[in-house]
C-alpha positions in Angstrom: -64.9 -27.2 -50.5 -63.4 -29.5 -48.4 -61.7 -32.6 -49.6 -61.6 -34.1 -46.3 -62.0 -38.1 -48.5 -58.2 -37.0 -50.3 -56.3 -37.4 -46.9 -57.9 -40.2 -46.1 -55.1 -40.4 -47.5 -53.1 -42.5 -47.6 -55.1 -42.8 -46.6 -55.3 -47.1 -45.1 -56.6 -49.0 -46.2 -58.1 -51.7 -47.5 -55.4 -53.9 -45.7 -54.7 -57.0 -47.9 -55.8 -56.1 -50.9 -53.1 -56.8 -52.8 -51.4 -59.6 -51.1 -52.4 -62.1 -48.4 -49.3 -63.0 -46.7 -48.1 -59.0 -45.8 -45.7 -58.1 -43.3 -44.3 -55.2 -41.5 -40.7 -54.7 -42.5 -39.0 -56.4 -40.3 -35.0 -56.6 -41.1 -33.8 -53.5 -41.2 -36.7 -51.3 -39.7 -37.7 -48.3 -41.1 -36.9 -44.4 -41.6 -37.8 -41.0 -42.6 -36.1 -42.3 -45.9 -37.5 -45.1 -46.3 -41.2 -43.5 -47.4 -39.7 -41.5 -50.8 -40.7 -41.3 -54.4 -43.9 -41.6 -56.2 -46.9 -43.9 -55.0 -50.3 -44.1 -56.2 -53.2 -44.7 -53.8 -56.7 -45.2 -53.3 -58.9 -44.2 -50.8 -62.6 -44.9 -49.7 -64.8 -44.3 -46.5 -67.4 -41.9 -45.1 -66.4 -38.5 -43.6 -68.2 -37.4 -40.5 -71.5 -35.8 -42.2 -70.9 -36.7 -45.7 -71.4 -39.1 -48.2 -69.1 -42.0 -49.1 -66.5 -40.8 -51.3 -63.5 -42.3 -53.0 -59.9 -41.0 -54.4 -57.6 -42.1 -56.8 -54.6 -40.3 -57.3 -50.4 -39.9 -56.9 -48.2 -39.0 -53.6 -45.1 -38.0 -54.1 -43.1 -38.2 -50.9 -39.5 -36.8 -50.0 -38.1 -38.6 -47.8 -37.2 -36.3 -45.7 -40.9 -36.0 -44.0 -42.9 -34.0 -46.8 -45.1 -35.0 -49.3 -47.9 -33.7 -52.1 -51.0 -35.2 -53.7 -52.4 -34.6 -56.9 -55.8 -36.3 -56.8 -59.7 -37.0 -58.0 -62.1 -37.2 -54.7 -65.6 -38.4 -56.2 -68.6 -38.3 -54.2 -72.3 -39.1 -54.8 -73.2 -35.4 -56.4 -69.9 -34.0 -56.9 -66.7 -35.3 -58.9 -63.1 -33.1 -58.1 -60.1 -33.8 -60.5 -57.0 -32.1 -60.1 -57.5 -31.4 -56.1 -53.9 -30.5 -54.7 -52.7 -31.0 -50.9 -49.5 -31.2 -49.0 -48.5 -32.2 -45.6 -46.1 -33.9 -43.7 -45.2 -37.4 -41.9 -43.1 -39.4 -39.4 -41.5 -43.1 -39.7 -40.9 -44.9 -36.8 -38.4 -47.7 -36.8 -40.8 -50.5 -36.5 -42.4 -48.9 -39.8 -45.3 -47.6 -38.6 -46.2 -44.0 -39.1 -48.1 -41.0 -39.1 -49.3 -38.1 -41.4 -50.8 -34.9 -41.2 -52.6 -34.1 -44.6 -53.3 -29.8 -44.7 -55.9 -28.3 -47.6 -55.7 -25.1 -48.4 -58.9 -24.0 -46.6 -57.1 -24.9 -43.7 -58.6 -28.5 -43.1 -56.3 -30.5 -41.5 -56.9 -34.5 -41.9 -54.6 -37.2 -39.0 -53.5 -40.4 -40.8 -51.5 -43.5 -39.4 -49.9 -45.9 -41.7 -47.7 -48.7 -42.1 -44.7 -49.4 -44.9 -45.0 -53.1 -46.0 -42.9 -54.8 -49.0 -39.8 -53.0 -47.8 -41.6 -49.5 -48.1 -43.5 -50.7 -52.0 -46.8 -50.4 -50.3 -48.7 -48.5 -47.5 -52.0 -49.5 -45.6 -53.3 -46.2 -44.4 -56.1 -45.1 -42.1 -57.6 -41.8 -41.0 -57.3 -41.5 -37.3 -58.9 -38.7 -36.6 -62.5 -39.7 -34.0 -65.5 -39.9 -36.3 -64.5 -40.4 -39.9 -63.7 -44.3 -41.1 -61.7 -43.8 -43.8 -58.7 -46.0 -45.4 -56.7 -47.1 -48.1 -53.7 -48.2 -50.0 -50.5 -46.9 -52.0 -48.3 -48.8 -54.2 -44.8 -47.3 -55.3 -44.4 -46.3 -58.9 -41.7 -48.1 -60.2 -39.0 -46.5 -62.2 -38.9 -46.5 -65.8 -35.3 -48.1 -66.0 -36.6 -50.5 -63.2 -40.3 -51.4 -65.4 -38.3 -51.9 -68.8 -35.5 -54.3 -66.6 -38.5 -57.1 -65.5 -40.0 -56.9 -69.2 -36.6 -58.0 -70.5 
């Protein structure tokens, strides 16, 4: 089966949905490095010849231009958990980017994105002609970091 919605990945996405005064980085610019760690995302949209579908789930990314998903793709008659993919991305210094999401059927999905909140958050669509697809993912913060801002 092809999860063709997980790519979508990072899919992207929703653009302000969680804040209404984002930016680009702008200081410093971007890197390779500076997409790394563990974001969760969220993806919706409508595959060419499918159904709307949407995914939830976690990217890890290693900053060094590789990166898996661990996700759940849902679509009108069929729910997936646990669907696994890999692939790889580029950074560009004005921090936009692009991704190439791989399946294990061979599937290959095109995304561009864009690091915002000095590299906390991407907006991610598919750019491959034909699908409109897109979402958002948020950096996981740290367990150190989380318990520091309760104090």
């Amino acid at each position: 089966m092809r999860l063709r919605g997980a790519m979508f990945v990072f899919v992207a996405f929703g653009f302000m949905f969680f804040s209404s005064e984002v930016h680009a980085q702008e200081t410093d610019g971007c890197s390779i490095g500076s997409l790394q760690g563990s974001y969760g995302f969220r993806m919706t949209g409508t595959p060419r010849g499918a159904s709307a579908y949407a995914l939830v789930g976690r990217l890890v990314s290693d900053g060094k231009g590789k990166f898996t998903v661990v996700a759940t793709e849902a679509l009108s008659d069929l729910s997936v958990r646990g669907a696994k993919f890999s692939g790889t991305y580029e950074v560009n210094a004005d921090c936009t980017g692009s991704a190439l999401f791989l399946f294990a059927n061979g599937d290959q999905v095109h995304l561009d994105f864009v690091l915002v909140d000095e590299g906390r958050q991407i907006f991610i669509i598919v750019s491959d002609t034909g699908p409109v697809e897109s979402g958002v993912a948020v950096k996981i913060a740290a367990r150190k970091h989380a318990a520091k801002e309760r104090r």
